[in-house]
N, C-alpha and C positions, 0 to 999 in steps of 0.2 A: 952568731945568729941573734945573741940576746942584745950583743951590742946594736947591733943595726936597728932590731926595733926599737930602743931605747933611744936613736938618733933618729927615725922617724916619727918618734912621738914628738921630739923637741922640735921638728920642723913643722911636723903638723900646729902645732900650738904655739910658734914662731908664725903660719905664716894666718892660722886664726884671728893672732891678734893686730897684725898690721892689717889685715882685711877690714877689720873694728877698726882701725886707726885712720884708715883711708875713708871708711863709712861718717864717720866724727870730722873729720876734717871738711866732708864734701858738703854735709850737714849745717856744720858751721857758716861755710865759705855761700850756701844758698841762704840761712837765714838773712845775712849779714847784706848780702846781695837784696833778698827780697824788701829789709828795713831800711837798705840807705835808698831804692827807688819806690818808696810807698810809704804814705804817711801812718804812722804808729804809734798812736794814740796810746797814753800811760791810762792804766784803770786802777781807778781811786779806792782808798778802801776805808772803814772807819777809823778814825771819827767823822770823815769828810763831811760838808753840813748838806751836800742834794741828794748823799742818800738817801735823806731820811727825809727829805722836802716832798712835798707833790709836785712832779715836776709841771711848769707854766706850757699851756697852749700856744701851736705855731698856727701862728694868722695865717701867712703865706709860704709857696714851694718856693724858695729864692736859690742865689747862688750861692749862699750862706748854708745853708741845707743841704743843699745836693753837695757842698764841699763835704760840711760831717759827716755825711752819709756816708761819702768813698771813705773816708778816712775813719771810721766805725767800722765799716766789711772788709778795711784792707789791716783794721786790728784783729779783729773778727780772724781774717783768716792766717794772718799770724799765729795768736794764739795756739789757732789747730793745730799747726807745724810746731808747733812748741811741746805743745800740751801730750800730741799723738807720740811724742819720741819721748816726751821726759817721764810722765803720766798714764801714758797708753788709752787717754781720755779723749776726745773732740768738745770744745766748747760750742755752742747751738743757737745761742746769742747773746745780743750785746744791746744794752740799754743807755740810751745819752746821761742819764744819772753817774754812768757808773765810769764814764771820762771827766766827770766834774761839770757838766750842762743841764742845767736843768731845765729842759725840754720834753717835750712828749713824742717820743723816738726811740725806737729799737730796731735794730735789724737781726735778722735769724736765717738759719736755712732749714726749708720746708720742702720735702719731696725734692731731693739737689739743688734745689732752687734759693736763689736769697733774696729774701725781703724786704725791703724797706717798710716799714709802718709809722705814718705822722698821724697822730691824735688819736690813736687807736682805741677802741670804746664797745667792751662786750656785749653786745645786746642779746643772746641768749647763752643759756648752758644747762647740762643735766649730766645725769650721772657721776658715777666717782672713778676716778683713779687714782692710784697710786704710784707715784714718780719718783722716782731713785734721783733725787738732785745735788746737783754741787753750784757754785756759785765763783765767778771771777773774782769778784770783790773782797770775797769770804776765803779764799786761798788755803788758810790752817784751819777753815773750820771741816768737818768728817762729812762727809756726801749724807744725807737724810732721805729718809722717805715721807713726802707729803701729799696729801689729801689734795686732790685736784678733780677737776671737771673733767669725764670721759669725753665729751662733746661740748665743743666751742663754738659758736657763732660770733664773729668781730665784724666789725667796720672800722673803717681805716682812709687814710689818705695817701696815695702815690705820690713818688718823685715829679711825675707830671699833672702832678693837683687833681687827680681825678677820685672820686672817691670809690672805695674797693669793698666788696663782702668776702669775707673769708668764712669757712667751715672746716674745721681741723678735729680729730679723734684724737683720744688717750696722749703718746708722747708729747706730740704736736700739739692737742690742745693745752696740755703741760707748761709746757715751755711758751706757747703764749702768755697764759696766768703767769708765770715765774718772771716774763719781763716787764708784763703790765705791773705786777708788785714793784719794784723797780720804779716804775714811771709814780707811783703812791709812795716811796719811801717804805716799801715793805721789805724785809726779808724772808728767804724759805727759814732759817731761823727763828722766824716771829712764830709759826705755827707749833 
């Protein structure tokens, strides 16, 4: 009797770990699939010099644009598949500074939704939050809590030139300041 559950325990945890092994593998075999059909943008980190630039205004939505863009939310969503399994984290977005472009451009997701933002420009805010933040860029540095705007008011410009107003709360309006820093050469470090 003792023997048997001693051989059922080895099987359980023989077939545990090939479960793990088959998980790791399928894992791998989707990242690899997802990077070789989707462009995947490397994110720069200091000393790079447009992190710390103000990044230059985009005149027009070209085809130059709308290419960054896919290729920012298809790093964008990389990351998350990276990040959700290694990290247990989601990254929320992603700033053209932070591919090595110094542009006024970040994309995010908002209410499942992802956004594109060209020239993006706070015209109001109030309140405080406090944001438990990490940073792509910053990779070794320890996630912080920073002082942000409970409520955000943006404007912005769309992938089809139109211009957009946005109204975001607490996380959300977070992480807009967090990219707009970003588009200034800020860090949540800097605070």
């Amino acid at each position: 009797m003792v023997e048997n559950r001693s051989l059922l325990k080895k099987k359980e945890i023989l077939t545990i770990g090939l479960c793990w092994a088959v998980i790791a593998i399928g894992l791998f075999s989707l990242q690899h699939f997802y990077k070789s059909n989707n462009t995947v943008l490397k994110i720069v980190e200091p000393p790079t010099p447009t992190l710390r630039q103000v990044a230059g205004l985009i005149d027009q939505v070209d085809h130059s644009i709308i290419s960054l863009s896919n290729s920012m939310i298809s790093t964008l969503q990389y990351l998350a598949m990276i990040n959700f399994f290694s990290k247990g984290s989601l990254p929320r977005g992603l700033a053209a500074p932070q591919v090595g472009i110094s542009k006024r451009l970040f994309v995010c997701g908002i209410n499942g939704e992802i956004k594109v933002m060209i020239n993006p420009k706070i015209i109001k805010r109030r309140g405080t939050y406090l944001s438990h933040e990490g940073c792509l860029s910053l990779q070794e540095e320890e996630r912080r809590i920073v002082k942000r705007s409970a409520y955000v008011k943006l404007q912005y410009r769309d992938l089809e030139n139109k211009d957009r107003i946005l109204v975001a709360r607490n996380r959300h309006a977070a992480l807009v300041e967090h990219e707009i820093d970003h588009l200034n050469g800020i860090f949540n470090t800097d605070y």
